[in-house]
C-alpha positions in Angstrom: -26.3 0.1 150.2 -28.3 -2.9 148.6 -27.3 -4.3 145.4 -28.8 -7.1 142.8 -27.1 -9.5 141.7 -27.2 -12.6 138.7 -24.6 -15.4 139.2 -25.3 -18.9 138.2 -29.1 -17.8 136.5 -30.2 -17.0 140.0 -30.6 -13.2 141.3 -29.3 -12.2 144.7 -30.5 -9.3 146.7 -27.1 -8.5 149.1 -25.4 -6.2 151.5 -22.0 -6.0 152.3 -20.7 -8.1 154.8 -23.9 -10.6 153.6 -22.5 -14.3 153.6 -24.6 -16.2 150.4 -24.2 -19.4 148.9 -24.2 -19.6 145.0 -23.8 -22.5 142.3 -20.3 -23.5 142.4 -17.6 -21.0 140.5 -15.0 -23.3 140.2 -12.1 -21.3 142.1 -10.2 -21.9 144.8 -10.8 -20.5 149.0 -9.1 -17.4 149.7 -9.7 -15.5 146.6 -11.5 -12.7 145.2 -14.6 -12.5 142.6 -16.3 -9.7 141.2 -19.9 -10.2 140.1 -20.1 -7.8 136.8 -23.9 -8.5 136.2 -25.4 -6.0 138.9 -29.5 -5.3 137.8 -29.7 -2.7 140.9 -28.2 -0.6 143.3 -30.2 1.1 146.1 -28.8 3.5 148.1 -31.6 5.8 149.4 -31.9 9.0 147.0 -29.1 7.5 144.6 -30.6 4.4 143.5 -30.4 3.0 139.8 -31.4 0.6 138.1 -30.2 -1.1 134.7 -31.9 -2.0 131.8 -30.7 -4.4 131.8 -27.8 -4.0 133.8 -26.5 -1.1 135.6 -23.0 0.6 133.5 -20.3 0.2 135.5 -21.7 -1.3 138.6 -19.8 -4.2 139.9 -20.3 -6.4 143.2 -16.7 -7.6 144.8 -16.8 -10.8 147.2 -14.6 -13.0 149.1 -14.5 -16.8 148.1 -14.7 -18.7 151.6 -15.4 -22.5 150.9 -16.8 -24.5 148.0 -18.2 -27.6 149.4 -21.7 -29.5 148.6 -25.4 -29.6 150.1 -27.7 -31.7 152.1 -28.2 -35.3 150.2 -31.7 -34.9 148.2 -33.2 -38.5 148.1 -35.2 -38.3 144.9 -37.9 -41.9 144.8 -39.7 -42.8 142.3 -42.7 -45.2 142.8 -44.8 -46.5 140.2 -48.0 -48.5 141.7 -48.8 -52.0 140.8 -45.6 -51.9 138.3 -42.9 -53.6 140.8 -40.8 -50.6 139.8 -39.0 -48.3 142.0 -35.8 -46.2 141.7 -33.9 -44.3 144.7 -31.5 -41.6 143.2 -29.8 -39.0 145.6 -28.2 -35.7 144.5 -25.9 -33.1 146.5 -25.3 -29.8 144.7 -22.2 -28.4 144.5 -22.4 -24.7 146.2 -19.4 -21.5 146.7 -19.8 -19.8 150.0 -19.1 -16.0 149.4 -19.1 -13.0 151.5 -20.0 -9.5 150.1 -16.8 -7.3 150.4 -17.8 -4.0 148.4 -20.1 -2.4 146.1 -19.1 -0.6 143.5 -21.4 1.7 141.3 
């Protein structure tokens, strides 16, 4: 059983027992999420699909860290200005795994 998924304006294709990172949700390790915005479930002959989101579906998962990215180095270089600017960025990320399905 497949399911989509929309957290943090990004869509998800997962399984249970999947391990995905998405944009940070702000709780704490150890506790338990439900995604309510599920666009599909597939699941051979019983598959459906929302429009635009499935009635009743739900996605539970399993928060296991919050933590942040890699450092991005971001440079700008202007030519023949004498300007440059080095910015870096890390974005914050939750680590969940995929407990059940619902739907």
């Amino acid at each position: 059983m497949q399911a989509v998924i929309v957290t943090g304006g990004k869509q998800y294709n997962v399984k249970e027992g999947d391990v995905i990172f998405v944009e940070k949700l702000g709780v704490e390790a150890d506790t338990t999420v439900t995604f309510d915005q599920v666009l599909a479930i597939v699941d051979g002959e019983n598959s459906k699909f929302g429009a635009p989101v499935v009635a009743g579906a739900s996605v539970e998962a399993k928060v296991l860290k919050e933590g942040k990215s890699k450092k991005i180095v971001v440079f700008k270089y202007r030519p023949k200005k004498d300007s440059k600017s080095i910015r870096g960025h890390r974005q914050p990320y939750t680590k969940v795994q995929i407990e059940k399905i619902v739907g």
